[in-house]
C-alpha positions as CSV (number, residue, x, y, z in Angstrom):
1,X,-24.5,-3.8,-2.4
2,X,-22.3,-0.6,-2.5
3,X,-19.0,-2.8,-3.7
4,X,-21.6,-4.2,-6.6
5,X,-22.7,-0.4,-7.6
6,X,-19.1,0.9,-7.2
7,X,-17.7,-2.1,-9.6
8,X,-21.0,-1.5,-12.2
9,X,-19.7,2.4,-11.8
10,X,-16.0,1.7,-12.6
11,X,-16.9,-1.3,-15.7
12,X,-19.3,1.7,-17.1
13,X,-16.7,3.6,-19.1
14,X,-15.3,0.0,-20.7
15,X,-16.7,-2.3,-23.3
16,X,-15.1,-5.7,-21.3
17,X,-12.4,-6.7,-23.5
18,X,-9.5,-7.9,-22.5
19,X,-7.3,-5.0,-23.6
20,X,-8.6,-2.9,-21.3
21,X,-8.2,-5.0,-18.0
22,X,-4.9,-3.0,-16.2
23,X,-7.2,-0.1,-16.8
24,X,-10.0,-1.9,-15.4
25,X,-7.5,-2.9,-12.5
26,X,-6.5,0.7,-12.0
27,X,-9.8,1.7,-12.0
28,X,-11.2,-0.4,-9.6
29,X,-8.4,0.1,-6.9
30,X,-8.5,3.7,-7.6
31,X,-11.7,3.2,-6.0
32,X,-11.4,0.4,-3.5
33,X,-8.0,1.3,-2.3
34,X,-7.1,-2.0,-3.3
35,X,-7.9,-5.0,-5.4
36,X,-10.4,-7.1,-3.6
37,X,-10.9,-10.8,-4.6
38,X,-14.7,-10.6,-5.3
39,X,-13.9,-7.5,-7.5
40,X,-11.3,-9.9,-9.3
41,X,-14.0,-12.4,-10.3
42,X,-15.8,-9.8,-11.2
43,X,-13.4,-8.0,-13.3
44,X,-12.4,-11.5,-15.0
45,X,-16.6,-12.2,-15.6
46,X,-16.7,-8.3,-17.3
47,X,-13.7,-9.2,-19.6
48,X,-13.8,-12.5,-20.1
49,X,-10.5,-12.9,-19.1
50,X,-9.7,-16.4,-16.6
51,X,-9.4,-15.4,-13.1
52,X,-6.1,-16.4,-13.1
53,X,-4.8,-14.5,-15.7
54,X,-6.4,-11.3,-14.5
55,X,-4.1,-12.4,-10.9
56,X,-1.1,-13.5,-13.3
57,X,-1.5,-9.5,-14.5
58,X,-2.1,-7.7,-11.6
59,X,0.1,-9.8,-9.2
60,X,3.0,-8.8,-12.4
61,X,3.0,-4.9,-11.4
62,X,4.1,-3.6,-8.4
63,X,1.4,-0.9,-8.6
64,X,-1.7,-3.1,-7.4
65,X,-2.5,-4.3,-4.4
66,X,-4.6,-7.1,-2.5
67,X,-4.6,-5.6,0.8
68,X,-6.1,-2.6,1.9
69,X,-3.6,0.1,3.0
70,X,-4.4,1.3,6.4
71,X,-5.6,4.9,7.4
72,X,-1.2,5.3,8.2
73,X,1.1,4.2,4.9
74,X,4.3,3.7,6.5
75,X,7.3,3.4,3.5
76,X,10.8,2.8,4.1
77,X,12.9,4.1,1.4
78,X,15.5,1.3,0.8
79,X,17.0,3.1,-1.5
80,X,21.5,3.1,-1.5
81,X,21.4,6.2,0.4
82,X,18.7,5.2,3.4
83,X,20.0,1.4,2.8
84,X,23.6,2.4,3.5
85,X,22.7,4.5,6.9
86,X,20.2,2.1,8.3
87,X,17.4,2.0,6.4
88,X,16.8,-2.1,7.8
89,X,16.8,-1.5,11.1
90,X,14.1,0.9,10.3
91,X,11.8,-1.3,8.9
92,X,12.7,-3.7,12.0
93,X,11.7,-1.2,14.3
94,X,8.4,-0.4,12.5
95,X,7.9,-3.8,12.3
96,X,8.4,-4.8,15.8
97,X,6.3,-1.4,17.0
98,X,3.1,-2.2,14.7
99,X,3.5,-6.4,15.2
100,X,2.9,-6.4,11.2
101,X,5.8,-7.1,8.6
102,X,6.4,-5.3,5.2
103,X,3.5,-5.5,2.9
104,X,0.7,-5.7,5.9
105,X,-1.8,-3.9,7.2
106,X,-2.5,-4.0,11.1
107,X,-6.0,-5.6,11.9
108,X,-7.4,-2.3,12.7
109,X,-6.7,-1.0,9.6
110,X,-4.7,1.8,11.3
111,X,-1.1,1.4,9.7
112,X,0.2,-0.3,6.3
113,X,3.8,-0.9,6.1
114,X,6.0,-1.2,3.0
115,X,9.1,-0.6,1.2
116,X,9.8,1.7,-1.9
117,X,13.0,1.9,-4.3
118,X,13.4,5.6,-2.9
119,X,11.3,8.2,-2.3
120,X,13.9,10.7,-3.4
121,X,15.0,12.8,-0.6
122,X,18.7,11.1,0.0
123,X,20.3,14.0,1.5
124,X,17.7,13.3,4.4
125,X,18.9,9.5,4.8
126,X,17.5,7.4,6.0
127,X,14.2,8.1,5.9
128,X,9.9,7.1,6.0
129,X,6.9,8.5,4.3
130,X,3.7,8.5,6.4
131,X,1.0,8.7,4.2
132,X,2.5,11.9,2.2
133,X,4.7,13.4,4.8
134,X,8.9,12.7,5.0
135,X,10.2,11.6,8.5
136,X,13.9,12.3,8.1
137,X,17.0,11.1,9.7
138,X,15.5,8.0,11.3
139,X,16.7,5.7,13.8
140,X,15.0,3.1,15.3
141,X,15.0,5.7,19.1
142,X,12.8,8.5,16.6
143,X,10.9,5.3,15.2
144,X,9.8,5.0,18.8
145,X,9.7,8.5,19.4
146,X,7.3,8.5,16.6
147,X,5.0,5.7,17.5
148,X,4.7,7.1,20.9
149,X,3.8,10.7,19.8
150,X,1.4,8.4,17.8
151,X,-0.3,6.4,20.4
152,X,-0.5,9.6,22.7
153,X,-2.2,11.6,20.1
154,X,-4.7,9.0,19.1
155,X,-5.0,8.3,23.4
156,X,-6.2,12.4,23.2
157,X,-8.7,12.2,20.5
């Protein structure tokens, strides 16, 4: 029922055409944190857009997503900088730490993990965002270090 009164809430500002669906979509993420799949149906019923174009248009930009991100965002800059001073061992590391790969969430809903063009701070290569904070100078030893410091905080709460 709140999803229903959340979507009725985000479609009230819009007439329903279909010129105003990635608005609708950046709305309703906005909102959700992500793009679930009833709220697709609903956003192509509201339009009157075909569910699949609505997924043709939202799976186009990089900006929506279909997952929910967990209550950690983990993102490895891949940019030349982090790339050329081992930016994919990084993302192994993570990866083999949190048992997820890049683009999903743990089961939990504790940690997301993806990958970013650059999150510009190269002279700190290579580096991670959690959630809006820059881990810099990474290798995969801090990567544990980190998940560790992690675990034990969480352990203390």
């Amino acid at each position: 029922m709140q999803q229903c009164e959340c979507l009725d809430e985000a479609f009230s500002g819009y007439r329903g055409s279909e010129d105003e669906l990635i608005p609708i979509l950046q709305d309703v993420q906005r909102r959700f944190g992500y793009l679930p799949e009833d709220a697709m149906q609903a956003i192509a019923a509201f339009t009157g857009v075909p569910e699949s174009q609505v997924y043709a248009v939202a799976t186009f930009y990089a900006q929506f997503r279909f997952t929910p991100i967990g209550r950690t965002h983990i993102m490895v800059c891949r940019g030349t900088s982090c790339h050329v001073r081992g930016a994919p061992r990084i993302l192994a590391e993570i990866e083999k730490r949190l048992g997820i790969k890049e683009g999903e969430t743990t089961p939990d809903l504790e940690y997301s993990l993806e990958t970013v063009a650059c999150i510009g701070a190269c002279g700190l290569s290579p580096c991670i965002m959690t959630n809006k904070a820059v881990q810099a100078k990474m290798t995969p030893k801090k990567v544990a270090e980190y998940f560790r410091k992690a675990v034990d905080d969480d352990g203390k709460s």
